[in-house]
C-alpha positions in Angstrom: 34.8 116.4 221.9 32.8 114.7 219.2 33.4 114.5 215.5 31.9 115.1 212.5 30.5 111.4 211.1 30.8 113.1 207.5 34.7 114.0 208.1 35.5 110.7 209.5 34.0 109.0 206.6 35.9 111.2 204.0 38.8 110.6 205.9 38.6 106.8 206.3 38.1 106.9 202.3 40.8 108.8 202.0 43.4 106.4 203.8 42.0 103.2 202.4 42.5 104.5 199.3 46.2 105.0 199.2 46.8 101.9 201.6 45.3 99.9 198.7 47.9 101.9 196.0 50.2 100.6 198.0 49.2 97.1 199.1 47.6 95.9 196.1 50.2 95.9 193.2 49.3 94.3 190.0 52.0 91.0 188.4 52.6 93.7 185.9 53.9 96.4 188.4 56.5 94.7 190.4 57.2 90.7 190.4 56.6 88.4 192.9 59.9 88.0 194.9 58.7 84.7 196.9 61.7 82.3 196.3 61.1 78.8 195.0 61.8 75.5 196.2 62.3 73.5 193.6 66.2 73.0 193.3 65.4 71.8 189.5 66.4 74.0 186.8 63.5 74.3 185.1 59.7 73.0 186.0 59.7 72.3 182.4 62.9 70.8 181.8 64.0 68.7 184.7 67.5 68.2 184.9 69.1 64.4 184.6 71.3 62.9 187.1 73.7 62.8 184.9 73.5 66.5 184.5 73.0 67.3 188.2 76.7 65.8 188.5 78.4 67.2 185.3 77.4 70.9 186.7 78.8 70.4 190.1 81.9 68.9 188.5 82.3 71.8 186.0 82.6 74.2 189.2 86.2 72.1 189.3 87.3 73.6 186.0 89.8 76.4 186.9 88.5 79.8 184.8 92.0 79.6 182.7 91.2 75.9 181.5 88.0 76.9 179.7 89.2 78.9 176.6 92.0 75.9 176.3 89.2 72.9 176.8 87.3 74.5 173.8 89.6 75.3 171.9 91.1 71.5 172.2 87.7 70.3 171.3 87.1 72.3 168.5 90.0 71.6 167.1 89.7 67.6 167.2 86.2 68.1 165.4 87.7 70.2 162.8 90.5 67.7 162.2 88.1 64.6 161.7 85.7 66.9 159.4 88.1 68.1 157.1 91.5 65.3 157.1 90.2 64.0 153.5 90.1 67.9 151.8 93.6 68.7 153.8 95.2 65.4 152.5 94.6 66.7 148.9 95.6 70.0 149.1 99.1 69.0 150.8 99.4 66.8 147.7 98.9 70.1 145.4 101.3 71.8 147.2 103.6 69.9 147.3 103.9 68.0 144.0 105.7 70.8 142.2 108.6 70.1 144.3 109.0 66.1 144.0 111.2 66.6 140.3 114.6 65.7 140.8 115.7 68.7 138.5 115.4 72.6 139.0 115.0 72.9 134.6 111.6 73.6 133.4 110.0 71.0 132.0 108.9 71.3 128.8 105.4 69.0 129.0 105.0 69.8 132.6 101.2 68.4 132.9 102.3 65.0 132.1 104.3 65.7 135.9 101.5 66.8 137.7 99.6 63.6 139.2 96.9 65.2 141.3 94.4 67.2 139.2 91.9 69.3 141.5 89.8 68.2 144.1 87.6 65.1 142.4 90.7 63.9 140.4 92.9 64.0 143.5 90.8 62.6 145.4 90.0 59.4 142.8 93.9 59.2 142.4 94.3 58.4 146.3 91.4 56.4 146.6 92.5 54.0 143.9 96.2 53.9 145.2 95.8 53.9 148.8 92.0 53.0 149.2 89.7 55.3 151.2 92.3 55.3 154.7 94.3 57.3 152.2 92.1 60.5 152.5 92.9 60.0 156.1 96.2 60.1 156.0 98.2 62.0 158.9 95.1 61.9 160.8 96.9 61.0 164.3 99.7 64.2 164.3 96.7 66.5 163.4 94.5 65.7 165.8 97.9 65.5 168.3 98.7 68.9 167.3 95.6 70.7 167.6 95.1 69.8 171.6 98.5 71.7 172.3 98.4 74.3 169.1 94.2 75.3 170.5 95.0 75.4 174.1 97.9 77.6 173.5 97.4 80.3 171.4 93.6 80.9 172.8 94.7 80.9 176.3 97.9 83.8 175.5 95.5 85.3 172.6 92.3 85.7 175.5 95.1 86.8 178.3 97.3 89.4 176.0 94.2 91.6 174.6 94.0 93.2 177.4 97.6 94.2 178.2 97.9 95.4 174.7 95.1 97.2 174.7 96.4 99.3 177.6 99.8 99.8 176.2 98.6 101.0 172.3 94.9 101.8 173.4 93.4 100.6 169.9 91.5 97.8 169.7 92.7 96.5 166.5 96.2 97.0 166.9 95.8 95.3 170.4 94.1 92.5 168.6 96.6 91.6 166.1 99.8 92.1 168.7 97.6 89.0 170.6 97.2 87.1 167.6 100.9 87.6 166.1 101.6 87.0 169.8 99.6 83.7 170.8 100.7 82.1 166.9 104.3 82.7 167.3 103.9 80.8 170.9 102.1 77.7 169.4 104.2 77.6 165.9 107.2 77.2 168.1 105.9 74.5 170.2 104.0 72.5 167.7 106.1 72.8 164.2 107.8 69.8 164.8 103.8 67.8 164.7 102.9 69.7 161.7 105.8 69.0 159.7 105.2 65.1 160.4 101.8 65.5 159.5 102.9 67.2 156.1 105.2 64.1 155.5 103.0 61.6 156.0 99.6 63.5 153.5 102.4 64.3 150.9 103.4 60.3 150.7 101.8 58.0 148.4 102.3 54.4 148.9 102.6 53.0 145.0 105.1 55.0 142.7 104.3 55.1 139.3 105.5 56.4 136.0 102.7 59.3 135.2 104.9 61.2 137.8 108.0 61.6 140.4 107.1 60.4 143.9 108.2 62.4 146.8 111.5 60.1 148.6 110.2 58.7 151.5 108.2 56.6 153.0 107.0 56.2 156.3 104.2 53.6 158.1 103.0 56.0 161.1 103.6 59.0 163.3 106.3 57.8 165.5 108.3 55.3 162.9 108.5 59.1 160.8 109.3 61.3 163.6 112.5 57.9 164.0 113.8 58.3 160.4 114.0 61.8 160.6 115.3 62.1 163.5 118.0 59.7 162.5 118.4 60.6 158.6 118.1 64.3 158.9 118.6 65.2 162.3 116.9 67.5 164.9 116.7 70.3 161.9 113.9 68.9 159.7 111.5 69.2 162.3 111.5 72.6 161.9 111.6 72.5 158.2 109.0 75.3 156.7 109.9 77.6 160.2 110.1 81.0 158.7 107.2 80.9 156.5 105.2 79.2 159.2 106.7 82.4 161.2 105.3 84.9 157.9 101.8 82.9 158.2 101.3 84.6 161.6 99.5 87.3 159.3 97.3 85.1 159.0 96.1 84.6 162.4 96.5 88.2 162.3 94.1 88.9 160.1 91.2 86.2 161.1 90.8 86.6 164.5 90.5 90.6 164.8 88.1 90.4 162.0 85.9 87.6 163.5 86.0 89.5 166.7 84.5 92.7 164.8 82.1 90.9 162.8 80.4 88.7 165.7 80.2 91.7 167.5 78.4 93.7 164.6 76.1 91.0 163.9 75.6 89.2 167.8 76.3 92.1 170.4 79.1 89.6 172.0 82.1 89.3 171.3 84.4 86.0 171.4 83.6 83.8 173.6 80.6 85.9 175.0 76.6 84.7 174.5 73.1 86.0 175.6 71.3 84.3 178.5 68.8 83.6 176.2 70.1 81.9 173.2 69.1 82.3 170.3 69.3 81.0 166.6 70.2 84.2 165.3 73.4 84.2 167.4 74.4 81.1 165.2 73.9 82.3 162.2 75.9 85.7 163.2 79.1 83.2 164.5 78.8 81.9 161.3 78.7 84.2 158.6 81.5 86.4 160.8 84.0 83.0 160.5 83.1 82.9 156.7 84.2 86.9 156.4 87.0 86.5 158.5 88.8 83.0 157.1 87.7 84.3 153.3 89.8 87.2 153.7 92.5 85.8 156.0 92.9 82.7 153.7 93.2 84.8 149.9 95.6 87.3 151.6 98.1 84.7 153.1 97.8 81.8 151.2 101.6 82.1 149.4 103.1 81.1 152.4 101.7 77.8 153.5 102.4 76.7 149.4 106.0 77.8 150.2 106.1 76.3 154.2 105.0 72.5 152.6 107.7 72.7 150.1 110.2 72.9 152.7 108.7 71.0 154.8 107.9 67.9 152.5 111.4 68.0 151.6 113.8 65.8 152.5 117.0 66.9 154.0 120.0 65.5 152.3 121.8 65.5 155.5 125.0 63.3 154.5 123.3 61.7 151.7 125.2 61.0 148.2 123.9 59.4 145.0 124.8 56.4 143.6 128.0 58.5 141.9 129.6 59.1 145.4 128.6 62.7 144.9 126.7 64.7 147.9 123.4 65.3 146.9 121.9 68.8 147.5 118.5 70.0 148.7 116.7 71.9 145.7 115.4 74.4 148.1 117.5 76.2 150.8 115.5 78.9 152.5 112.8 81.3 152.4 114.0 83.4 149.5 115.5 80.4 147.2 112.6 78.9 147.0 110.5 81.7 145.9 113.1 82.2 142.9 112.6 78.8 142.0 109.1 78.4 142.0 108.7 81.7 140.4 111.2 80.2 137.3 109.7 77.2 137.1 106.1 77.7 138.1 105.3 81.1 137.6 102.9 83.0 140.6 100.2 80.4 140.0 102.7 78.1 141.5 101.8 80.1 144.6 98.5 79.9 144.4 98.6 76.1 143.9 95.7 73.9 145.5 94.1 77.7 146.6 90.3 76.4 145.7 91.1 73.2 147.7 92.3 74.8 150.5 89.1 77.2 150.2 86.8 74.5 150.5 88.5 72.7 153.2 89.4 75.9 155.5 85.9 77.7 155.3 84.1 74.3 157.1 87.3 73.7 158.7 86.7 77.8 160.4 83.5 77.3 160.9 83.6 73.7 163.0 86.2 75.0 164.7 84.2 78.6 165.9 80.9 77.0 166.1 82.6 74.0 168.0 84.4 76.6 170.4 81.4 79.0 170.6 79.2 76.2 171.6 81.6 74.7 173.9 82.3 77.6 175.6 78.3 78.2 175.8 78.1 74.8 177.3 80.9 75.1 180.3 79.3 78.2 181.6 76.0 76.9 181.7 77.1 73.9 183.2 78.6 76.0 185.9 75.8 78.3 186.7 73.7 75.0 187.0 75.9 73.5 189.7 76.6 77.3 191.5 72.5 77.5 191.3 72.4 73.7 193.2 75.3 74.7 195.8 73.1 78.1 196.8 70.5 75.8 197.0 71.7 73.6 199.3 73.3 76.4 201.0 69.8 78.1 201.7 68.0 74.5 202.4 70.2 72.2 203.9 69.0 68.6 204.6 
């Protein structure tokens, strides 16, 4: 049987063409799948030994540790950044409540020794030299490794149950913050209050004002006296408006949440593969939003939890009359009545632009610390999973 030469050309034309569909795909169609056998990250960007050994020892790092680890390390850098602006507005706070007597004063200026943020701070540096604006340094950076780790770890592990019992994300939100604040106020109260004591101290007395009534020369010799002068009690001086500033927390971390997620994509925690600066900017300008608003709304409370706190209990104590002396401010509602008769709401809103100016950097060294932290422990981690598969698939 013989064939047409004219069909068998058609037909072989026919073939070779669709083969070559087939066979011949351009770089733009499909990508090459051919695996490569450098183990290095990056042709461009070869990873350091020292690298290479910090990824595979980040695979150690249990998944629970991660949000703790940052949020320890953010909170050290925020500590060292802002000490010197948190020293000054503890001594705002709290001067009000150094007079011996509950009457108004008639020429009450001539009391007040600290005058805003540049006059405050000359007034310790010439009394107590530059250390001064780092006073209280050691329980604050001792309390934020315990205060960080706890209330991130039960505020990233309660969203979720929340969520599924109220099924709305911002009420499930602020049940983990109230939740994860109460938790780390509890355990770390006793810290703060030291660290309250020892900004509020000054170390000269003098006669342009009343100086608070003790005096202590470090973390541990204050944490003695108290113990032994006041007992177990003034450690948790300032407890139930620490326990009212939860509404703090309340408000800050839902609303960072929703504003990194409007202006990144991602929420807490959460980054692109491919980073970019815009990211930064969005983690910052959603903690400026978020700590503005938390910080106006709730201030009251920390100007009422550093009077108790930088009070000293008159536990057993008597003047030189024989007669027991008696605190000036018992509790939560007392001391609102007397600020309000002595100081009027602005004694409320005392050292409020100080606090502004130190909480807004303090917020954002802590987020951008935490953000980039956080960044940093998962790539670390994909770099040493990316080396094991490596030496999984090529074994020496």
């Amino acid at each position: 049987m013989s064939l047409d030469r004219a069909t068998i050309a058609t037909t072989s034309s026919t073939i070779y063409t669709g083969n070559a569909a087939q066979q011949y795909a351009t770089f733009a169609d499909t990508p090459s799948t051919h695996r490569s056998y450098n183990t290095m990250a990056s042709p461009k960007e070869p990873v350091s030994q020292f690298v290479s050994k910090a990824q595979i020892y980040s695979l150690s790092i249990p998944k629970a540790w991660e949000s703790p680890l940052a949020g320890a390390g953010a909170g050290l850098a925020s500590g060292i950044v802002t000490c010197p602006l948190d020293v000054i507005k503890t001594k705002l706070q709290a001067q009000g409540g150094f007079s011996g007597s509950t009457r108004i004063s008639s020429n009450r200026a001539a009391q007040q020794i600290y005058h805003g943020i540049v006059g405050s701070a000359t007034t310790i540096v010439k009394e107590e030299g530059f250390k001064g604006l780092y006073r209280g340094l050691g329980p604050m950076l001792l309390g934020y490794l315990p205060t960080w780790a706890v209330y991130l770890t039960i505020y990233e592990k309660s969203r979720q149950p929340y969520y599924e019992m109220c099924e709305n994300w911002w009420l499930a939100r602020c049940y983990a913050s109230l939740t994860a604040g109460a938790c780390s106020t509890l355990l770390t109260n006793p810290i703060w209050v030291i660290k309250t004591r020892l900004m509020s101290q000054s170390n000269r007395s003098t006669s342009e004002g009343r100086r608070i009534g003790f005096h202590y020369k470090n973390t541990w010799d204050a944490a003695r006296q108290m113990y032994k002068a006041e007992g177990f009690r003034s450690f948790y001086s300032g407890l139930t408006p620490a326990m009212l500033g939860l509404t703090h927390v309340a408000v800050q971390f839902p609303l960072y949440e929703f504003f990194k997620t409007q202006f990144t994509g991602y929420g807490i925690g959460e980054h692109p593969a491919d980073e970019k600066g815009s990211t930064w900017v969005g983690i910052t300008a959603a903690t400026f939003l978020s700590k503005t608003c938390a910080s106006t709304a709730t201030y009251p409370h920390e100007v009422l939890r550093t009077r108790l706190q930088t009070q000293q209990r008159r536990y057993n104590m008597t003047n030189t009359d024989g007669m027991k002396m008696a605190n000036k401010y018992n509790g939560f509602v007392q001391t609102c009545k007397i600020m309000l008769k002595e100081e009027g709401w602005r004694g409320f809103y005392a050292g409020l632009g100080t606090n502004l100016i130190r909480a807004i950097p303090s917020a954002m060294t802590t987020m951008l610390t935490y953000e980039f932290l956080q960044r940093t422990i998962h790539n670390l981690k994909d770099g040493g999973e990316a080396q094991l598969n490596d030496k999984q698939a090529f074994p020496r």
